[in-house]
N, C-alpha and C positions, 0 to 999 in steps of 0.2 A: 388441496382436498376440499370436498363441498361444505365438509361442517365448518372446516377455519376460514371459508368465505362467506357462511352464514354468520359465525361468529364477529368477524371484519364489516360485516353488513348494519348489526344490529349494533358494536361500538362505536358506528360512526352515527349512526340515528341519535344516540344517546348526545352525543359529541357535539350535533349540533345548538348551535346558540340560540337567542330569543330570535323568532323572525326567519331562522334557516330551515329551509328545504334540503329532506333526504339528500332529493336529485342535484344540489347543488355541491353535496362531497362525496359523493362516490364515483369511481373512473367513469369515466365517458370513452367510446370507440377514439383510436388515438389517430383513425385515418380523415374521422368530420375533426375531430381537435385542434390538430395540429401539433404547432410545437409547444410545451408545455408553459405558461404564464407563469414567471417567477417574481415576484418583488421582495425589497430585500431594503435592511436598515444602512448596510454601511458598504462601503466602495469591497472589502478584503470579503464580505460575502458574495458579492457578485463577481469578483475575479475566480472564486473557488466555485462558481455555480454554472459559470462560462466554462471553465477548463472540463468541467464534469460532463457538462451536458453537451456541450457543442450546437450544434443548428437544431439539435433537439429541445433545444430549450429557447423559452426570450426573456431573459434579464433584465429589470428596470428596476434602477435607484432614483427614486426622483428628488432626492436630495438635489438641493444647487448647488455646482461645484467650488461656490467661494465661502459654503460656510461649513462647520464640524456636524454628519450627521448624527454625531453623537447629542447633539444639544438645539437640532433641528425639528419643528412639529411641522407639521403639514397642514394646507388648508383641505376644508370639508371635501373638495373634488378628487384631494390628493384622495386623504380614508375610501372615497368611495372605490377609488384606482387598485389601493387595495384589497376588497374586501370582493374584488369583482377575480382577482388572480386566482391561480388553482395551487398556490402556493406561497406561503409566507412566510421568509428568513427572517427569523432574528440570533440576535448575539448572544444575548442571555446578558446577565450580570448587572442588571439595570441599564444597559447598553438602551438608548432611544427612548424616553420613559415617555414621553405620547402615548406608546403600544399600549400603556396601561390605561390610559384613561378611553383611547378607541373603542368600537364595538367592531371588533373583527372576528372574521368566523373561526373558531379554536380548532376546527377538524383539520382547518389547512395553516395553520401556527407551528413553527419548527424553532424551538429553541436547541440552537446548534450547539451549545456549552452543557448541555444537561446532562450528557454522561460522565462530567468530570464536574457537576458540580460541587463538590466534598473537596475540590482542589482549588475553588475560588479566593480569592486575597481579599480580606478586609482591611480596610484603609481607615484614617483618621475621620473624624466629623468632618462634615463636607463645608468647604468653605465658599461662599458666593461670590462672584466677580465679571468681571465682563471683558469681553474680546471679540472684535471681529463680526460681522452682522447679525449673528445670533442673539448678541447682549447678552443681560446676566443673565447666569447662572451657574450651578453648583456641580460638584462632581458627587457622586454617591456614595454609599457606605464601602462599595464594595466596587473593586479595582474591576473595570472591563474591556480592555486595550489585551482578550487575551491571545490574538493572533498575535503578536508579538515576539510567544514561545511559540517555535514552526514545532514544536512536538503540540501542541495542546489545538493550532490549525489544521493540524492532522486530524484531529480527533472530530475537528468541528466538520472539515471536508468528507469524511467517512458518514456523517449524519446527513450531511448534504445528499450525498449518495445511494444511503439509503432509505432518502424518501423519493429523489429523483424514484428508483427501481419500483419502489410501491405504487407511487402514481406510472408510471407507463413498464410493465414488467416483461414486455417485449423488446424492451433496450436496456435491458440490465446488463448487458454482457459491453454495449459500449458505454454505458457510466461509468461501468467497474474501470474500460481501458482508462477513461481518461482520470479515474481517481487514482491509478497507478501510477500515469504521468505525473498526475499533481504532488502527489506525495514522495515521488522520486526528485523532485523541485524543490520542495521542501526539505526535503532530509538533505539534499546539498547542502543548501545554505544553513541551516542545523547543525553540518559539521564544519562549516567554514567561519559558524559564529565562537565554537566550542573551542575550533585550534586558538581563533584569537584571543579568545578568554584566558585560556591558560596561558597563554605568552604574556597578558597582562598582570597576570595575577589580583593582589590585592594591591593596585594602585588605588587610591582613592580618586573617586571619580563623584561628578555633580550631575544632575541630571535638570533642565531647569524648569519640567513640571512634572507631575506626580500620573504620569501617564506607563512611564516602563516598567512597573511590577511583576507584571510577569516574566520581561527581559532580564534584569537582575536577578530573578529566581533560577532562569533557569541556570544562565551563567556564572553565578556567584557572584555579584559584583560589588564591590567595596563603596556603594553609592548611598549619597544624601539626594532629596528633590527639593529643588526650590517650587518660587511659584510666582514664575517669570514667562512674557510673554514675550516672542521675537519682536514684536512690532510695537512695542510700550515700553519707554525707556523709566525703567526701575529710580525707584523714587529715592532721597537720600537717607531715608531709613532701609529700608531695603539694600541699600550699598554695605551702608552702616553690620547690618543682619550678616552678610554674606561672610567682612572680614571678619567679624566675631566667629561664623563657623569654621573659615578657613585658619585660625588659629587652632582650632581641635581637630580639623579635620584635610589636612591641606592637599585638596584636591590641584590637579594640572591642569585639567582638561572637565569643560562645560556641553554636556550634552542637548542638542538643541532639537524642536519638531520642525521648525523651519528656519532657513538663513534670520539670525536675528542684525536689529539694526547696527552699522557699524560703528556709531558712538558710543553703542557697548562694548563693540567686541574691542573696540582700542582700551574702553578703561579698565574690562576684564583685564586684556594683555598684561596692563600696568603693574595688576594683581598678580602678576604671573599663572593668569587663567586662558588657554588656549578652549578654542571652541570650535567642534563639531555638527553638522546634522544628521542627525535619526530620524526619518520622519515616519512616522505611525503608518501614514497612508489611508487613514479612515475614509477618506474620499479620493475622486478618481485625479490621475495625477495630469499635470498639463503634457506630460511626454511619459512613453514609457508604458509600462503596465505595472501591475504590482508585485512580479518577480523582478522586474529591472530596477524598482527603487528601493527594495529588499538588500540587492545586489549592489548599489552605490551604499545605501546605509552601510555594511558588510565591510566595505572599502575603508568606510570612515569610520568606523570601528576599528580596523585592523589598522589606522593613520597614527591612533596610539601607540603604537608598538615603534614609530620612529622619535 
């Protein structure tokens, strides 16, 4: 109707930031456009932004693929990369804190967690550390690894979806197809996490960083986190820490985000600690996409149960 696109007119003037032009958020003809410009903080948004939009859309994460976007800032060319898109994922949950200190245009900003923010996980004071070419840093107040629950990725996909429909609402009928598909993807593996779970029951399990919060929720899981890196072999205090919790807590099996090195995993073994990969998939994987590494995690999840 005219008035809710008068009204949609005059919210988005409002909307714009210091320096933005009307004409720079409101639709444009989608035949001079093209495919819609999407940029995005982490690999599990651009998998859900792809499957949605298909050739209608062009997805760029310009994270590098050897570090965690979660803890990645960009230089000034990247911001401008962004701030030139006609749309911008984020994670929400403090997920990419750069976002906060950029000047990006807020009218094309999608914080994809925000209708279940009231379901967010607060975590411990954040501890500082370093790994990997990122170097230090901290994890946040609040847990944001939340693709992890394929129900709460659902949630995020469905937002994806219906901002795709808003900016181009002559293809709303095939976003909708492909958010169908996605989420019939997801709800697989949903129920293929759920049988495993309960076949595990309340074994005790390790997790060995503080990244599956929302996996443990949704599945029940009888887990502690450490805060251990695959690639950094744990110090002798740290060895020390683990038997003390394995006395209270006597976990089997060490959940890992990547193959960690094998001079651990022997002297886990010794502890009678066997070990796993889950990997988050926050960036893009070297094979695969991010329903196939869903899918081996799933595998190694269900490795428990022998």
């Amino acid at each position: 109707m005219l008035w809710i696109r008068s009204l949609l007119a005059v919210a988005a003037l409002l909307a714009c930031g210091p320096g933005e032009r009307a004409d720079e958020v409101r639709h444009v003809d989608p035949e001079a456009a093209g495919p819609l410009t999407v940029y995005v903080v982490n690999y599990p948004l651009r998998y859900f932004a792809e499957r949605i939009g298909g050739e209608l859309v062009r997805v760029v994460l310009p994270a590098p693929a050897d570090v965690d976007p979660a803890h990645w800032s960009p230089d000034a060319e990247t911001v401008a990369a962004y701030q030139a898109a006609d749309l911008i994922l984020l994670n929400g949950a403090g997920y990419a804190r750069w976002v906060q200190r950029a000047s990006l245009p807020r009218a094309r900003l999608l914080d994809t967690s925000a209708s279940f923010r009231d379901r967010l996980i607060a975590q411990d004071a954040a501890t500082t550390h370093i790994h990997g070419p990122e170097g230090a840093h901290s994890h946040t107040d609040l847990a944001f690894t939340t693709w992890l629950d394929p129900a709460l990725a659902i949630l995020q996909a469905r937002a994806v979806a219906d901002a795709f429909a808003e900016a181009r609402p002559e293809h709303e009928a095939a976003f909708g197809a492909g958010l169908a598909a996605l989420e019939a993807s997801l709800g697989e593996l949903d129920a293929r996490l759920a049988e495993a779970a309960r076949a595990i029951g309340e074994t005790p399990l390790l997790f060995s960083h503080p990244v599956y919060q929302y996996f443990a929720r949704r599945y029940g899981r009888n887990a502690r986190s450490l805060h251990w890196e695959p690639d950094e072999p744990p110090d002798e205090r740290a060895w020390r820490a683990l038997e003390e919790l394995l006395a209270e807590h006597p976990a089997r099996w060490m959940i890992w985000e990547a193959t960690p090195a094998e001079a651990t995993v022997r002297k886990l073994e010794a502890l009678g600690v066997r070990s796993i990969v889950y990997s988050p998939c926050a960036n893009a994987p070297e094979q695969g996409d991010f329903l196939s590494v869903m899918s081996r995690n799933a595998a190694s999840f269900e490795a428990l149960l022998r």
